[in-house]
MARNU-513271 format. One record per atom (N, C-alpha, C): chain; atom name; x, y, z. Coordinates in steps of 0.05 Angstrom, whole numbers, plus 32768, in hexadecimal, padded with zeros to 4 digits. Example, Ala and Ser with C-alpha at 12.3 -4.5 7.8 and 13.67 -1.06 7.14 Angstrom:
! residues 2
PT  mol  atom    c1    c2    c3
PT    A     N  8108  7F8E  809C
PT    A    CA  80F6  7FA6  809C
PT    A     C  8108  7FBE  809C
PT    A     N  8101  7FD3  808E
PT    A    CA  8111  7FEB  808F
PT    A     C  8102  8001  809D
***
This chain:
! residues 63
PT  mol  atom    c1    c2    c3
PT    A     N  8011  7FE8  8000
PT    A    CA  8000  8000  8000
PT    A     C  8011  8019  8000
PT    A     N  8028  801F  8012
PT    A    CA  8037  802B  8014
PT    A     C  8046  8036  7FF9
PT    A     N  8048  8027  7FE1
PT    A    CA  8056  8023  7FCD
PT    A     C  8040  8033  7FB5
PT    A     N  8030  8035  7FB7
PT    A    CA  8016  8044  7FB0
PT    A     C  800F  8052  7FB6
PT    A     N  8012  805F  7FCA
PT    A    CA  8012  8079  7FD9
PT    A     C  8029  8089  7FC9
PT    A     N  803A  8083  7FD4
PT    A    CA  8054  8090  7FC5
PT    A     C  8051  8093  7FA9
PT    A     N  8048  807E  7F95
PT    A    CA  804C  8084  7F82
PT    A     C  8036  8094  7F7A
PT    A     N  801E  809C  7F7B
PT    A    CA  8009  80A5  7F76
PT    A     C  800D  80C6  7F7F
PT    A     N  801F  80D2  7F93
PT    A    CA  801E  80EB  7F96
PT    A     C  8031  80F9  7F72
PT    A     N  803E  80E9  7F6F
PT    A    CA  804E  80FA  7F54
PT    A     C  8036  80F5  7F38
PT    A     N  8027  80E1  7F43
PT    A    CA  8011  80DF  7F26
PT    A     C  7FFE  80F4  7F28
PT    A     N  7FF8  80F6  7F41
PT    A    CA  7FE5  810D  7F50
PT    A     C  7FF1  8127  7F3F
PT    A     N  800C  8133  7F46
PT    A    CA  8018  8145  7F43
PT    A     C  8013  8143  7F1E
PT    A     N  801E  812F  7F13
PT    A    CA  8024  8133  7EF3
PT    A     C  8003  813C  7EEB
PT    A     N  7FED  8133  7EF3
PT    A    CA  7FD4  8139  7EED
PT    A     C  7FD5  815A  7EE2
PT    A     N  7FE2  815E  7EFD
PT    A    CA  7FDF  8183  7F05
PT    A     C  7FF5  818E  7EE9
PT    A     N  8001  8184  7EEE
PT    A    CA  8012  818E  7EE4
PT    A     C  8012  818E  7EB5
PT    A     N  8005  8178  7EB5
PT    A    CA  8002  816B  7E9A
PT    A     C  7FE9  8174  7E8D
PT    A     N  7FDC  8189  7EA7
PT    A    CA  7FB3  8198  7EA1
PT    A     C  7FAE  8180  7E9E
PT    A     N  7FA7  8169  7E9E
PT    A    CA  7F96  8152  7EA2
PT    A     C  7F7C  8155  7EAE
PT    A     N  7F7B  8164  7EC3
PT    A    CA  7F69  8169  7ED5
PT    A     C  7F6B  8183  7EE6
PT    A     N  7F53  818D  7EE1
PT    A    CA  7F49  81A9  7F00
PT    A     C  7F57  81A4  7F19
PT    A     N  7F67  81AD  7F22
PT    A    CA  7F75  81A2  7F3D
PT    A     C  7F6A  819D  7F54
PT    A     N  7F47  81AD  7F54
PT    A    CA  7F34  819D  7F61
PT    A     C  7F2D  8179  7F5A
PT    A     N  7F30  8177  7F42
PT    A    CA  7F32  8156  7F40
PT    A     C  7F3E  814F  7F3F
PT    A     N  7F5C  8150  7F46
PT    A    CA  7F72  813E  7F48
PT    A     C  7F6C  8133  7F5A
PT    A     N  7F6F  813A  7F78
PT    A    CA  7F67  8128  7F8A
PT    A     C  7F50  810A  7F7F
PT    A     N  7F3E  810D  7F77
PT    A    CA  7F2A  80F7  7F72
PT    A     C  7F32  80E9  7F5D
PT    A     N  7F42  80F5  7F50
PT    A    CA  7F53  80E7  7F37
PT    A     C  7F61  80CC  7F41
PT    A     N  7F72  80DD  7F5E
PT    A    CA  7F88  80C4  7F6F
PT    A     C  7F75  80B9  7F70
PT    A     N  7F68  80C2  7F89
PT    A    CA  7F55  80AD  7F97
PT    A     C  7F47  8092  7F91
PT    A     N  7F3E  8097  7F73
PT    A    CA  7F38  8085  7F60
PT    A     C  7F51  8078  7F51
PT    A     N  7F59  807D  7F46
PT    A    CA  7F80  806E  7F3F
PT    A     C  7F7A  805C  7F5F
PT    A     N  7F8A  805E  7F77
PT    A    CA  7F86  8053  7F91
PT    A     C  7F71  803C  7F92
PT    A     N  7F5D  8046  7F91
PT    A    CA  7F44  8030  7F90
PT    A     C  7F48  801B  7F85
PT    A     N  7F4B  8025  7F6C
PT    A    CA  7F4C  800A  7F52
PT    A     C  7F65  7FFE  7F55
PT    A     N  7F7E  800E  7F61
PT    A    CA  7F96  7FF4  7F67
PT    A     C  7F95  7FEC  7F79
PT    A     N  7F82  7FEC  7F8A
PT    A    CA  7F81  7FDD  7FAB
PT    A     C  7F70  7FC8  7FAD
PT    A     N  7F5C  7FCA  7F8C
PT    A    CA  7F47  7FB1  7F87
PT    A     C  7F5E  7F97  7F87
PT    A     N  7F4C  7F84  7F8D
PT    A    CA  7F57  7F6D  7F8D
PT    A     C  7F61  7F65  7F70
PT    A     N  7F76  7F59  7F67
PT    A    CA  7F7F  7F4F  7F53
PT    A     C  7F70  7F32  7F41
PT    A     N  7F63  7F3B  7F2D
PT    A    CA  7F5D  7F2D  7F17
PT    A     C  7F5E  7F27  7EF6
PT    A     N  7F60  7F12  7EF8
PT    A    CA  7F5B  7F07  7EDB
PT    A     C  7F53  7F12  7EC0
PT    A     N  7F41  7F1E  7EC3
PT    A    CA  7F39  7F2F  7EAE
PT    A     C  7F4C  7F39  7EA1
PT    A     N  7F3A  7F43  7E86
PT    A    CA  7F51  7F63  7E78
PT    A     C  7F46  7F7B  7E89
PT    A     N  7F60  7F85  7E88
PT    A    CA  7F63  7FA4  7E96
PT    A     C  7F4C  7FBB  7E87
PT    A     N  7F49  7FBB  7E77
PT    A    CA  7F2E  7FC4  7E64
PT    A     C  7F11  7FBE  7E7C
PT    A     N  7F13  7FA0  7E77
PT    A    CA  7EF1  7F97  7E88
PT    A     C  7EF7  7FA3  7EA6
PT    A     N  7F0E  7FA0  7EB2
PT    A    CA  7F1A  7FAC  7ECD
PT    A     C  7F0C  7FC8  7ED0
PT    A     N  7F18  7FD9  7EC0
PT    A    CA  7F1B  7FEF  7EC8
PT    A     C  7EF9  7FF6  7EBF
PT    A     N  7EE7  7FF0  7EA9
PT    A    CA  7ED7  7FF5  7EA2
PT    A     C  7EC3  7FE5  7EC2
PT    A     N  7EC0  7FCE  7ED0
PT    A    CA  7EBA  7FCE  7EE6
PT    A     C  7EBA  7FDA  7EF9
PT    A     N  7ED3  7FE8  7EF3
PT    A    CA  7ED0  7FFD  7F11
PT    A     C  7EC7  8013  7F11
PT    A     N  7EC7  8022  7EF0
PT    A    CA  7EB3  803B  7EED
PT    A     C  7E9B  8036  7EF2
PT    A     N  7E8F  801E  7EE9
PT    A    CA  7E6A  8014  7EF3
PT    A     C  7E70  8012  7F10
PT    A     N  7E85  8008  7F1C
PT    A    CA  7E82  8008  7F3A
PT    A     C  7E85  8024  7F49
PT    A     N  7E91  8037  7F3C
PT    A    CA  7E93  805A  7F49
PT    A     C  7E76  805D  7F3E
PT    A     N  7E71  8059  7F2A
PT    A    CA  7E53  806D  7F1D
PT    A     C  7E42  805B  7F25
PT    A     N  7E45  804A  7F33
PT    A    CA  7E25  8036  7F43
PT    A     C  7E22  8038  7F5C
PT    A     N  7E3A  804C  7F64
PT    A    CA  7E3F  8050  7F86
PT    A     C  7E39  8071  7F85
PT    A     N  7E39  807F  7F72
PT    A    CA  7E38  8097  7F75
PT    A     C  7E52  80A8  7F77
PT    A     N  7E5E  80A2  7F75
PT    A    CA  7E7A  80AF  7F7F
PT    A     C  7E94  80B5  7F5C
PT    A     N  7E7E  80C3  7F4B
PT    A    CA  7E90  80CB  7F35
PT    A     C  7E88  80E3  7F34
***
């Protein structure tokens, strides 16, 4: 976890830095990056992955 922490403050930063995002959404940018690498590890393609976890933020409310 520790190893993701760390690495996620310079992705945070490049966001800002690259206009990627309002620097009010960077934060939720991490947050979400975080989420999805702390899901448990599966099988799938990274496509069906990542497309699961936007139906799981937009079925929880939290996009």
């Amino acid at each position: 976890m520790r190893e993701i922490e760390t690495s996620l403050q310079p992705f945070g930063e490049f966001l800002l830095e690259a206009r990627l995002v309002r620097e009010k959404a960077a934060p939720h940018c991490v947050r979400w990056v975080r989420r999805f690498l702390m899901r448990q590890a599966s099988d799938e393609p990274l496509a069906d992955q990542v497309r699961r976890f936007c139906e799981d933020l937009e079925r929880n409310g939290r996009v």
